[in-house]
RODO-737142 format. One record per residue (C-alpha): residue number from 1; residue in one letter; y, x negated, z negated. Coordinates in pm, 1 decimal, decimal comma. Example, Ala and Ser with C-alpha at 12.3 -4.5 7.8 and 13.67 -1.06 7.14 Angstrom:
BEGIN
<rec pos="1" code="a" v="-450,0" u="-1230,0" w="-780,0"/>
<rec pos="2" code="s" v="-106,0" u="-1367,0" w="-714,0"/>
END
This chain:
BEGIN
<rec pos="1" code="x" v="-9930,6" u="13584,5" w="-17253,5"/>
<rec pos="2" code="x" v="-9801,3" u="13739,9" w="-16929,4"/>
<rec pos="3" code="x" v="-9484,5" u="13803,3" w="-16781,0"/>
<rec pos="4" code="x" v="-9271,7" u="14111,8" w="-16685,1"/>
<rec pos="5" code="x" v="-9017,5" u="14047,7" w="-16459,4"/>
<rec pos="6" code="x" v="-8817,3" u="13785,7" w="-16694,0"/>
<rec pos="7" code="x" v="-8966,0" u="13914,8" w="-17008,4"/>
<rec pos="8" code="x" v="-9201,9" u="13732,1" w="-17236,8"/>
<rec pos="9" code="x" v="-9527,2" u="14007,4" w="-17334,7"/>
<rec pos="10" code="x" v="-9749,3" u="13867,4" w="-17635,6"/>
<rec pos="11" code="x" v="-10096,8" u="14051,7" w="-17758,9"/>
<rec pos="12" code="x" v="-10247,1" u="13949,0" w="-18074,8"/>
<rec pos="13" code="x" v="-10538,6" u="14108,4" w="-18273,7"/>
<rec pos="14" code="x" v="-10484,2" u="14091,0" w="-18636,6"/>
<rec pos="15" code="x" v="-10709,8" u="13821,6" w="-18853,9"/>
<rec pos="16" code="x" v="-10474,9" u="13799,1" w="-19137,2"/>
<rec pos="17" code="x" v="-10485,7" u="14070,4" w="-19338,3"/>
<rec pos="18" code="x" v="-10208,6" u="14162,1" w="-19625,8"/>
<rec pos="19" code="x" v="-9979,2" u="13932,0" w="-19441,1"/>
<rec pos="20" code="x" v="-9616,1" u="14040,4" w="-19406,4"/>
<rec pos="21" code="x" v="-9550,0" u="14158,5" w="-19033,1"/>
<rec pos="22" code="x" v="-9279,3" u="13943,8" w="-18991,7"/>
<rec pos="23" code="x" v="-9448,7" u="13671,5" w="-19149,2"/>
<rec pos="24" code="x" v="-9735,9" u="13671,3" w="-18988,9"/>
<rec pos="25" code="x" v="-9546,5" u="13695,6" w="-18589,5"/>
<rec pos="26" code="x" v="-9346,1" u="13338,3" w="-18719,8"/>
<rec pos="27" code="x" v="-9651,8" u="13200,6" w="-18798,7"/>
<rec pos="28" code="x" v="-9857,4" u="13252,4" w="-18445,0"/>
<rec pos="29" code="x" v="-9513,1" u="13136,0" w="-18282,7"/>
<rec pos="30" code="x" v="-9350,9" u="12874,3" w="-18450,2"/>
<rec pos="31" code="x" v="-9097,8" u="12838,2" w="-18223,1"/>
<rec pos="32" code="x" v="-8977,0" u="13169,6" w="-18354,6"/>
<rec pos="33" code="x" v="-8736,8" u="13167,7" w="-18675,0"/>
<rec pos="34" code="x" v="-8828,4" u="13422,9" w="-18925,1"/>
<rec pos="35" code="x" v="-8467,9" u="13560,2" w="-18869,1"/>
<rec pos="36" code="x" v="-8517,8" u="13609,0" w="-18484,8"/>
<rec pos="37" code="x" v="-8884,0" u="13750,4" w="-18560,9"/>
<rec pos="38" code="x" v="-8653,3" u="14021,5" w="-18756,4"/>
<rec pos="39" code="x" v="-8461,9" u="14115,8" w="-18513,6"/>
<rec pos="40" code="x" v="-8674,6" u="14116,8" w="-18232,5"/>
<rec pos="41" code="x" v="-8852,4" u="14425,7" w="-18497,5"/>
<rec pos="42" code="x" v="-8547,0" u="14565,6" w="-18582,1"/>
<rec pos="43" code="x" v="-8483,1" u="14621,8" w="-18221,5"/>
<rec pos="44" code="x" v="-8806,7" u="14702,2" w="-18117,3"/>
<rec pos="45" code="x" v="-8950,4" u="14486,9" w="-17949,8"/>
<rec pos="46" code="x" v="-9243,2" u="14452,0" w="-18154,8"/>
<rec pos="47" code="x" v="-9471,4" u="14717,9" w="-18223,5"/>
<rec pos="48" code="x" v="-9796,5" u="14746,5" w="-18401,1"/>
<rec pos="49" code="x" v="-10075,8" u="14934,8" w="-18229,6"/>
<rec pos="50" code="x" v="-9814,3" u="15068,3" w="-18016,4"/>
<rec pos="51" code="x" v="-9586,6" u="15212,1" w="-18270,0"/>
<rec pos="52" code="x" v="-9229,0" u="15076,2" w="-18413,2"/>
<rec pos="53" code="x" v="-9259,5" u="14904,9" w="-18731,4"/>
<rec pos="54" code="x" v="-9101,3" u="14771,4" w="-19064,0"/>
<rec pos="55" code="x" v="-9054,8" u="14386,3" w="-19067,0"/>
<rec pos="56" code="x" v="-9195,3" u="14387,6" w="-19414,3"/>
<rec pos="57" code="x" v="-9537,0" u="14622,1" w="-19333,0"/>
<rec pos="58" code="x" v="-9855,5" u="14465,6" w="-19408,4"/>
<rec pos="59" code="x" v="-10081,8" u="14378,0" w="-19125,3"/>
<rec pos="60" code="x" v="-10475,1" u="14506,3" w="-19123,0"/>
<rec pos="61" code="x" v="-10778,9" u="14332,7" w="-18992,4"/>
<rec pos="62" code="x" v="-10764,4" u="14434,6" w="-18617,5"/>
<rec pos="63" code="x" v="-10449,0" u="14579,4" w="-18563,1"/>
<rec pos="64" code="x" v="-10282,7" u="14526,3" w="-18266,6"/>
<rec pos="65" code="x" v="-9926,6" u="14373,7" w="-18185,7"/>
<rec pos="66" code="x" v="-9729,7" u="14333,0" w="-17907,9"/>
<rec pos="67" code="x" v="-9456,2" u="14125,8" w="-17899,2"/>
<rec pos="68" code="x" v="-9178,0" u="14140,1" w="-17648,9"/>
<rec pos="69" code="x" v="-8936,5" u="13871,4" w="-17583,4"/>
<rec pos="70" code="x" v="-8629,7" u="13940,4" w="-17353,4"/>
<rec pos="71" code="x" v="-8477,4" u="13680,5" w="-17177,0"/>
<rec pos="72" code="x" v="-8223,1" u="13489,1" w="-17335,6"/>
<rec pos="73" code="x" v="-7810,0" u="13599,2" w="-17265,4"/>
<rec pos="74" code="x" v="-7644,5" u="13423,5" w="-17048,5"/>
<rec pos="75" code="x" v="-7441,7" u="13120,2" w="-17245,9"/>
<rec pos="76" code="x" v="-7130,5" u="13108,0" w="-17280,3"/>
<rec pos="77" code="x" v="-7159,5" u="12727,9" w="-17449,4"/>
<rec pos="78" code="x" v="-6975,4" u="12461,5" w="-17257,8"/>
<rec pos="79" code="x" v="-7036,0" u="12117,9" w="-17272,1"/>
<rec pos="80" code="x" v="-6735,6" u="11826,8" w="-17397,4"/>
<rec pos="81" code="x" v="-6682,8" u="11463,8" w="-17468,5"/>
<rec pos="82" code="x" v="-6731,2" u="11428,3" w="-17753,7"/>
<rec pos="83" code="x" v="-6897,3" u="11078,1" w="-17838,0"/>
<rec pos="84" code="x" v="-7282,4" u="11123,3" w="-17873,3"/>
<rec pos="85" code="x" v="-7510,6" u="10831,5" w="-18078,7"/>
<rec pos="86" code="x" v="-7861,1" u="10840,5" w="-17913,6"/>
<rec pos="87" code="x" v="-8087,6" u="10660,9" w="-18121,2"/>
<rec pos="88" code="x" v="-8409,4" u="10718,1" w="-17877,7"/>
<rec pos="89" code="x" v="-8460,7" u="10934,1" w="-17602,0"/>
<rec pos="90" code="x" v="-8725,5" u="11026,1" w="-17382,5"/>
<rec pos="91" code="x" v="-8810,0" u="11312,7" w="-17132,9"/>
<rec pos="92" code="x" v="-8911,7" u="11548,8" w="-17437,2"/>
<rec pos="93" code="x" v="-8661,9" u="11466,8" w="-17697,1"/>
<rec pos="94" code="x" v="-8364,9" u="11252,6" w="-17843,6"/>
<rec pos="95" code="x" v="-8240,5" u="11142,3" w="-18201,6"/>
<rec pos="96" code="x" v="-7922,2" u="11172,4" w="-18253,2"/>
<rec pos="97" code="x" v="-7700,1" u="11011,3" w="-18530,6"/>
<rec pos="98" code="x" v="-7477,5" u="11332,1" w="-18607,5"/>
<rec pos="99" code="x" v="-7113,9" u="11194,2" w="-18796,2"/>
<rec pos="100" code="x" v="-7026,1" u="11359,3" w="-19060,5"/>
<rec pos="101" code="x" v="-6734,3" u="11657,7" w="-18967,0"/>
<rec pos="102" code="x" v="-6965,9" u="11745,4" w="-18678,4"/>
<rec pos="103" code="x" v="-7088,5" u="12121,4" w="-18693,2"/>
<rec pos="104" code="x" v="-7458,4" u="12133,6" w="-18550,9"/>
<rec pos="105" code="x" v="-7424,6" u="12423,3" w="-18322,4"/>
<rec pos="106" code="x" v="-7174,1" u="12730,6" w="-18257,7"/>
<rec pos="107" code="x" v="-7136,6" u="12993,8" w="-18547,8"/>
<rec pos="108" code="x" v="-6866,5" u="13253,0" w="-18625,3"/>
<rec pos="109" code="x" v="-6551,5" u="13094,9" w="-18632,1"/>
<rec pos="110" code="x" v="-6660,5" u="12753,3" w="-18524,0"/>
<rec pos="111" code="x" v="-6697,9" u="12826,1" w="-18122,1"/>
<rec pos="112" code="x" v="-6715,6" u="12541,1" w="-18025,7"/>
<rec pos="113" code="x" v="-6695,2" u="12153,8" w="-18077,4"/>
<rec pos="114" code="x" v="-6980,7" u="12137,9" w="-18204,8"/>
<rec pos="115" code="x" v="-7308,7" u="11901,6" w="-18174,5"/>
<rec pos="116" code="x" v="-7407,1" u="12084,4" w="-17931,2"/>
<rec pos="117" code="x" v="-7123,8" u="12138,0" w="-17696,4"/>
<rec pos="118" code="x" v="-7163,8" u="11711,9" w="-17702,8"/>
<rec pos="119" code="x" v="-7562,3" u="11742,5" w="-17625,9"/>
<rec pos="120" code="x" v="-7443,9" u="11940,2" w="-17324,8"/>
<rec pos="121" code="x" v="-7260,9" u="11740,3" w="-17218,4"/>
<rec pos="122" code="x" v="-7530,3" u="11448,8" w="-17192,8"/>
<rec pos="123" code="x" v="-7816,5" u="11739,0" w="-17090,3"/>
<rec pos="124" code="x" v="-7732,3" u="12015,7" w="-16848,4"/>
<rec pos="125" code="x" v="-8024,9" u="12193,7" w="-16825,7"/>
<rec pos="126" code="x" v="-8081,5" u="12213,5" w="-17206,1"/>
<rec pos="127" code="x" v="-7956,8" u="12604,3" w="-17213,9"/>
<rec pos="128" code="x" v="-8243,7" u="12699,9" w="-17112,2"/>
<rec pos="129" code="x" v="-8449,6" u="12562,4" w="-17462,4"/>
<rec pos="130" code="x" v="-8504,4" u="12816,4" w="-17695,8"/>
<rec pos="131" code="x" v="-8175,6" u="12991,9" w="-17913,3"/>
<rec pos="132" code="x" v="-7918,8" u="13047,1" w="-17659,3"/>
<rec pos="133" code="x" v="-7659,1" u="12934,7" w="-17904,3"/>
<rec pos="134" code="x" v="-7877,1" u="12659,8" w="-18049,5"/>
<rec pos="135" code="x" v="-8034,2" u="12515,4" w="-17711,8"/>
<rec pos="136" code="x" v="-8275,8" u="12216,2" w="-17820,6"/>
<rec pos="137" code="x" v="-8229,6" u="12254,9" w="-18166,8"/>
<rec pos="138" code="x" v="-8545,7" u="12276,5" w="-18440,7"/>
<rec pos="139" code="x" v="-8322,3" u="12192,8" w="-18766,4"/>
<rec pos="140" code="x" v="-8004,4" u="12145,4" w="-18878,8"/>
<rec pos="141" code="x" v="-7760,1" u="11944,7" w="-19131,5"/>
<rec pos="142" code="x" v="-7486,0" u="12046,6" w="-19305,9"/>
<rec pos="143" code="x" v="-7171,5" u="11996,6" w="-19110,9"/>
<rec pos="144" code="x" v="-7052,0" u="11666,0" w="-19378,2"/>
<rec pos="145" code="x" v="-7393,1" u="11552,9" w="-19367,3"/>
<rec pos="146" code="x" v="-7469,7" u="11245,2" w="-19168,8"/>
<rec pos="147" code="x" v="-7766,9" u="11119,4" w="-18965,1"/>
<rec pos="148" code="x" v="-8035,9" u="11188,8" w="-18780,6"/>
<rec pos="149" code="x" v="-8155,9" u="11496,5" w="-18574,0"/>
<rec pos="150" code="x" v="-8395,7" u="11574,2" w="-18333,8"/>
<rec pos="151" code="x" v="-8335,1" u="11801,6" w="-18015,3"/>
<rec pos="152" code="x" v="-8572,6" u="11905,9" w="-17768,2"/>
<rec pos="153" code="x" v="-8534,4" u="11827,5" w="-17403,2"/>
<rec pos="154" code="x" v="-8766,6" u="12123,4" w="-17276,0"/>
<rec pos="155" code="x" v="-8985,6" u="12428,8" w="-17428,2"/>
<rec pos="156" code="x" v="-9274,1" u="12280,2" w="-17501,4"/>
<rec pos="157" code="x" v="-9108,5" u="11977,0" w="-17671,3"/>
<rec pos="158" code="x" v="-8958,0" u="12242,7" w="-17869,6"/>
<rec pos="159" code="x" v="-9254,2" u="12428,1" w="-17988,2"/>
<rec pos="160" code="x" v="-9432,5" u="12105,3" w="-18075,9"/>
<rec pos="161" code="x" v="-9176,2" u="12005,7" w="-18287,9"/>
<rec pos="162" code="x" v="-9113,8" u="12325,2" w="-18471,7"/>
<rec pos="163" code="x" v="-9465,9" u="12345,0" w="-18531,4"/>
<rec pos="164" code="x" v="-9428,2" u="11986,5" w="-18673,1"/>
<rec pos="165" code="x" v="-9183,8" u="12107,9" w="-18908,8"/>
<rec pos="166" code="x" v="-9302,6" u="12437,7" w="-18966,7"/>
<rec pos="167" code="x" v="-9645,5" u="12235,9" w="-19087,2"/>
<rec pos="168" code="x" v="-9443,5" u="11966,2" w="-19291,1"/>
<rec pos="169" code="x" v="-9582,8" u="11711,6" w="-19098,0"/>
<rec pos="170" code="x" v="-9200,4" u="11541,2" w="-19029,7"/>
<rec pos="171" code="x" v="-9111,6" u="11298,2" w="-19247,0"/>
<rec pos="172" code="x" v="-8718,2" u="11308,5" w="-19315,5"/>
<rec pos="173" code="x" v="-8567,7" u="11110,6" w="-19599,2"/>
<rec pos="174" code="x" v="-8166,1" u="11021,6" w="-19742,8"/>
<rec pos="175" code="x" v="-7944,2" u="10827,7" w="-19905,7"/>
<rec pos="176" code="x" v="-7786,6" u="11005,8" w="-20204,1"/>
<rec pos="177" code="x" v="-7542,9" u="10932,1" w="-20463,6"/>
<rec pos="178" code="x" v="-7514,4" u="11112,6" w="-20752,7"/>
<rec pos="179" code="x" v="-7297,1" u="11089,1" w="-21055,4"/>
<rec pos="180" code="x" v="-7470,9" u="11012,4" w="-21390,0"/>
<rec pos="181" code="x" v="-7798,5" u="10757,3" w="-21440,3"/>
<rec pos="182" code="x" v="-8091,9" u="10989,7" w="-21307,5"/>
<rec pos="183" code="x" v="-8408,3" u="10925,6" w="-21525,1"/>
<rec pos="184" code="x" v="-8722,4" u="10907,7" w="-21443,9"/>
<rec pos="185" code="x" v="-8666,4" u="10693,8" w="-21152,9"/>
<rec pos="186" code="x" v="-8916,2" u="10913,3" w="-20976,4"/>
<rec pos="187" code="x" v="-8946,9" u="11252,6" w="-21017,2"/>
<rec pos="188" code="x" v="-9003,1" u="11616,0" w="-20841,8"/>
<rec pos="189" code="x" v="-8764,0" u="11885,2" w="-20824,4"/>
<rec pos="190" code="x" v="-8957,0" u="12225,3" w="-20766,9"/>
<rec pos="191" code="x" v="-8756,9" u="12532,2" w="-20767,4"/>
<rec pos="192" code="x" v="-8694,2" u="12793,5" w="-20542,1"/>
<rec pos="193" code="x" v="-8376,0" u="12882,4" w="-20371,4"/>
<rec pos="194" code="x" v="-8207,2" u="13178,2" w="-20275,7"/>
<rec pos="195" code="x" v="-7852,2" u="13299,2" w="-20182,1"/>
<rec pos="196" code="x" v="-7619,8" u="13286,4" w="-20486,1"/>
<rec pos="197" code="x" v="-7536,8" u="13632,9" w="-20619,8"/>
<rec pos="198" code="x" v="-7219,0" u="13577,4" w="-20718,4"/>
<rec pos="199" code="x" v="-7082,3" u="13369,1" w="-20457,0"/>
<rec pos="200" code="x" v="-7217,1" u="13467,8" w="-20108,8"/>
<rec pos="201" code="x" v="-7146,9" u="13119,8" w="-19898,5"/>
<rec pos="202" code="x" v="-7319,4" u="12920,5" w="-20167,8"/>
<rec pos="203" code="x" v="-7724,7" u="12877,4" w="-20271,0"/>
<rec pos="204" code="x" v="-7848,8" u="12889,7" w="-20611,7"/>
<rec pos="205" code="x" v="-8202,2" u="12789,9" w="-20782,6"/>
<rec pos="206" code="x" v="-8309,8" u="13162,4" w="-20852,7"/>
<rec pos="207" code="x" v="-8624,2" u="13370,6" w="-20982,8"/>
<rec pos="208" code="x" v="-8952,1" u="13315,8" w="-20807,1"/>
<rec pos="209" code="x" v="-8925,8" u="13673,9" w="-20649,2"/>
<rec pos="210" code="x" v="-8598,4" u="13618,2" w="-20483,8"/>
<rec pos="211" code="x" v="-8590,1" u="13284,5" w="-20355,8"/>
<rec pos="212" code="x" v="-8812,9" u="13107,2" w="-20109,1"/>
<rec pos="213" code="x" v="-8991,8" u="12790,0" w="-20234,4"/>
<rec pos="214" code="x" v="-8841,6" u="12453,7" w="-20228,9"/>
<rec pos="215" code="x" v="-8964,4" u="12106,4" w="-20300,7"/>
<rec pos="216" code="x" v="-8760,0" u="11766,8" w="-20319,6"/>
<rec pos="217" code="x" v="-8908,2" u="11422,7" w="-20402,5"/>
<rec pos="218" code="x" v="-8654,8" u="11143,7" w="-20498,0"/>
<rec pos="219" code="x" v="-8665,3" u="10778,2" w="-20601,6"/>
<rec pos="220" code="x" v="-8395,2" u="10581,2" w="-20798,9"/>
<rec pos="221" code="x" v="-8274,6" u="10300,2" w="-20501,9"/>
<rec pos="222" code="x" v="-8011,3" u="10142,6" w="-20748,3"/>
<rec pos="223" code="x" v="-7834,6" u="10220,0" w="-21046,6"/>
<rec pos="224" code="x" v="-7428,0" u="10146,6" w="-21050,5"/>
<rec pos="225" code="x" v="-7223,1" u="10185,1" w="-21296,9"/>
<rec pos="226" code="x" v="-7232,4" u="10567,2" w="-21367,8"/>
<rec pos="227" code="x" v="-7373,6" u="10647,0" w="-21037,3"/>
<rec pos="228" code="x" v="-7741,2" u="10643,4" w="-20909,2"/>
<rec pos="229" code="x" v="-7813,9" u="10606,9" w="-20563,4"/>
<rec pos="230" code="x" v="-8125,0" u="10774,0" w="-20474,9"/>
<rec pos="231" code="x" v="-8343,0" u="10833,0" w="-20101,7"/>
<rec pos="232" code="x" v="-8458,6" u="11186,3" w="-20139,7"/>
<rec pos="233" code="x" v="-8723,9" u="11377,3" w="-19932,0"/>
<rec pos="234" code="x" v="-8767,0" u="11707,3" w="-19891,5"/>
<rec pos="235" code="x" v="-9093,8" u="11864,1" w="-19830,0"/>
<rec pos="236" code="x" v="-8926,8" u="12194,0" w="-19752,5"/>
<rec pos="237" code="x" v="-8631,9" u="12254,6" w="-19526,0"/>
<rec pos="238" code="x" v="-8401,4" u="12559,9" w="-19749,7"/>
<rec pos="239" code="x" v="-8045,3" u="12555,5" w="-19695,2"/>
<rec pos="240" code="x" v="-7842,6" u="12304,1" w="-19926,9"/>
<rec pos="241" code="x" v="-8204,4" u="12191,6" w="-20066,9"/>
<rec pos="242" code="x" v="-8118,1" u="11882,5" w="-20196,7"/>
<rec pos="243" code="x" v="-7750,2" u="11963,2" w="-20281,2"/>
<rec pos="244" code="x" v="-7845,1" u="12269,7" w="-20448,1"/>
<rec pos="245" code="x" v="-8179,0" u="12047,8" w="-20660,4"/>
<rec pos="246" code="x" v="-7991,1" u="11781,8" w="-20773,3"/>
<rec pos="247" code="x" v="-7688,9" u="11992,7" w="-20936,4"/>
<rec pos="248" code="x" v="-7925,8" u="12218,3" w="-21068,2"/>
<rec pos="249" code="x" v="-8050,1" u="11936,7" w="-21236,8"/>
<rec pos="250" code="x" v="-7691,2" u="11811,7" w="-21356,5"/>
<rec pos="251" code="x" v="-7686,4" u="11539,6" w="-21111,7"/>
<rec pos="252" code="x" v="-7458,6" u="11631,7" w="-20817,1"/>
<rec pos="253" code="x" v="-7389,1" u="11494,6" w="-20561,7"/>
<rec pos="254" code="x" v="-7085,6" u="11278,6" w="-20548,5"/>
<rec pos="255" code="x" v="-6821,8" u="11435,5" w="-20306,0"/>
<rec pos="256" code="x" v="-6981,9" u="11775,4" w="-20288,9"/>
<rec pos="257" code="x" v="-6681,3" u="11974,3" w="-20336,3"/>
<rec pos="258" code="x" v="-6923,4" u="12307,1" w="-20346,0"/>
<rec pos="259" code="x" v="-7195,1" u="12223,7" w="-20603,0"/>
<rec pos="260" code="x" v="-7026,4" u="11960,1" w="-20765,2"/>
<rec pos="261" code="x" v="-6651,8" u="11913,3" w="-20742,8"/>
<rec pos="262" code="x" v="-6402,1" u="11627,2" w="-20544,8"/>
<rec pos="263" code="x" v="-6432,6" u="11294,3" w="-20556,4"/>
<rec pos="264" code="x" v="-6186,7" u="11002,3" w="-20572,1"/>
<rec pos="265" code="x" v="-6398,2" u="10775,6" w="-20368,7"/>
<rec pos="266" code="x" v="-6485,1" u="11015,0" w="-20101,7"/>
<rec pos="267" code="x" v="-6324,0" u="11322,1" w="-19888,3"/>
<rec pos="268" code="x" v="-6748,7" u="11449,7" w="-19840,5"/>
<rec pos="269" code="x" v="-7092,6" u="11464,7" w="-20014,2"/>
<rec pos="270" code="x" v="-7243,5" u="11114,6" w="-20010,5"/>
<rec pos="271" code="x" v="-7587,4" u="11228,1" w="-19811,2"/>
<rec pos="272" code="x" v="-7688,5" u="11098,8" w="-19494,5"/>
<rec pos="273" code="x" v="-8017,4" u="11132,6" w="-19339,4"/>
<rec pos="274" code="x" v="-8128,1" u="10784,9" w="-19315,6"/>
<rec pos="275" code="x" v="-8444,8" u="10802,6" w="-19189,0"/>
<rec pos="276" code="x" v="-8697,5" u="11044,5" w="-18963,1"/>
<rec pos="277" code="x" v="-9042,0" u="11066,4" w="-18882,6"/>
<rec pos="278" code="x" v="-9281,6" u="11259,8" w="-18668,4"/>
<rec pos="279" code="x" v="-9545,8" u="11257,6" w="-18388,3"/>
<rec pos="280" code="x" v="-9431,7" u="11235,1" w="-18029,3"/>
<rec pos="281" code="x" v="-9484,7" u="11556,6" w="-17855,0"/>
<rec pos="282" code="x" v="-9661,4" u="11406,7" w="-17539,7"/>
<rec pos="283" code="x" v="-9873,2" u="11115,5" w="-17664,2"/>
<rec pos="284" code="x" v="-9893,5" u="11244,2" w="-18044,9"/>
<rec pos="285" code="x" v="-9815,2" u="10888,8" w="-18144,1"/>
<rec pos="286" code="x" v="-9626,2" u="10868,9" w="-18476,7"/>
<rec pos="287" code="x" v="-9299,2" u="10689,0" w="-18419,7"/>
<rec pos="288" code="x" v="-9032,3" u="10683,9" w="-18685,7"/>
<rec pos="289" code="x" v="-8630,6" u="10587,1" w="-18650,3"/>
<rec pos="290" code="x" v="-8358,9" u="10500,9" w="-18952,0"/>
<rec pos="291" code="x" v="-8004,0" u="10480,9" w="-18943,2"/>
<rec pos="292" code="x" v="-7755,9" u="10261,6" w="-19220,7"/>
<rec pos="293" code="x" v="-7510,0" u="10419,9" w="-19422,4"/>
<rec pos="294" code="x" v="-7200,6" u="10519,1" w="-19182,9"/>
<rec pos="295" code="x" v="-6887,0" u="10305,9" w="-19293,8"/>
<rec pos="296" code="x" v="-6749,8" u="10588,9" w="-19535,5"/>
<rec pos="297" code="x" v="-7035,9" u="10585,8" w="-19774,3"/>
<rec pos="298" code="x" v="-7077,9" u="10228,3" w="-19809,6"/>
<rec pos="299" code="x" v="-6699,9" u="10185,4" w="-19837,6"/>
<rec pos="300" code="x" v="-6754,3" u="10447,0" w="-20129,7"/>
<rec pos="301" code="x" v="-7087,7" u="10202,6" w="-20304,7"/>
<rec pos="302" code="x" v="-6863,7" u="9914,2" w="-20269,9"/>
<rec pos="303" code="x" v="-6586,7" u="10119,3" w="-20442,6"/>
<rec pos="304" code="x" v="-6779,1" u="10199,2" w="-20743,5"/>
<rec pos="305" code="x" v="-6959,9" u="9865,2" w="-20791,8"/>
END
């Protein structure tokens, strides 16, 4: 790597061949999402043997890429109050308990308030990490989805942990409910996900072709009543993965008013991301951190019981 001025030059020799261009870029640079890889070709700032290319070509043995990273634009993000749970923190990374009704970062028509805006306001210097709208960030959950994250302090915390998750290395488990008595109490959901063709917001299990793979493990915890309460981990990260699996499967989750319809017990989806494990990026040691139902959910087991 060198740089130009403020601008990030890559060279790589192909050793991959038949790999997707795109694919194969996210791949050498995991701190890169597949989606920014695209538009970084779209734009054309990535060439192969010096010419503009297709994000889907595929790559030969020896062919030569250049990738071009311009600097970030300026933020505009601005940090607030808004009250922060820091499970651990260190000078690479903190865990966060996010509450549920907390958006993760800033997205078309949600500006601002956001988990982010609240990380700023505990970290100044973290616009400077990675997606200029999503400083620190290397996953997400949905905004009614409680629990724990992980956000990078600086850029090579960052790119250890995306690699970590990129190799599905990080352990990262929840609590569930779902209505009806799931049987077997252990079982695999494999099937892959895509964006639902006839509604555009949501995600639907779809053919092999069109979706990207996705694979959640779950184990009963307790049955009650009609309900079973299950911890769930996903071995891939797709959007809505275990939402989408366990409808798909005619066990929604209670409160998910998009896959599986209101609740009288709840005003979201009963998930919460209870626990999370990984290797800390300076010392490799494996550390792992859990967090107890927020007061809403187990108001909502105690209802039901």
């Amino acid at each position: 790597m060198r740089f130009i001025g403020t601008l990030k030059v890559y060279r790589l020799v192909v050793d991959k061949p038949g790999t997707r261009l795109d694919k194969y870029v996210s791949e050498q640079y995991p701190e890169l999402s597949r989606t920014q890889v695209q538009k970084l070709i779209g734009d054309g700032y990535i060439t192969v043997n010096n010419r503009d290319a297709r994000a889907g070509l595929k790559l030969n043995t020896g062919d030569r890429l250049t990738i071009n990273i311009p600097p970030p634009a300026p933020s505009s993000l601005l940090p607030e109050a808004i009250p922060l749970t820091i499970v651990y923190e260190d000078d690479d990374l903190l865990v966060v308990d996010k509450p549920a009704g907390l958006t993760v970062h800033p997205a078309p028509g949600h500006p601002n308030h956001t988990l982010v805006n609240a990380i700023l306001s505990h970290l100044s210097n973290l616009p400077d990490i990675g997606d200029s709208l999503r400083p620190g960030i290397v996953h997400r959950l949905d905004k009614d989805t409680s629990g724990l994250m992980l956000v990078a302090r600086n850029s090579t915390a960052h790119l250890n942990l995306a690699a970590q998750f990129k190799a599905r290395s990080v352990v990262k488990a929840y609590l569930a409910l779902v209505k009806g008595r799931l049987t077997p109490e252990d079982g695999i959901i494999e099937a892959p996900i895509g964006r639902d063709r006839n509604h555009r917001e949501r995600m639907a299990v779809v053919a092999e072709e069109k979706g990207r793979e996705a694979r959640t493990l779950y184990h009963v915890v307790d049955y009650i009543g009609n309900y079973t309460l299950l911890e769930v981990r996903t071995e891939t990260g797709r959007t809505h993965q275990i939402r989408v699996h366990l409808a798909a499967i005619g066990y929604p989750v209670v409160g998910d008013k998009v896959y599986g319809g209101k609740s009288t017990h709840l005003s979201r989806q009963f998930l919460h991301a209870s626990c999370v494990g990984f290797h800390l990026p300076s010392g490799g040691e494996y550390v792992e951190f859990t967090s107890d139902l927020p007061p809403d959910l187990a108001q909502a087991l105690k209802d039901i019981s």
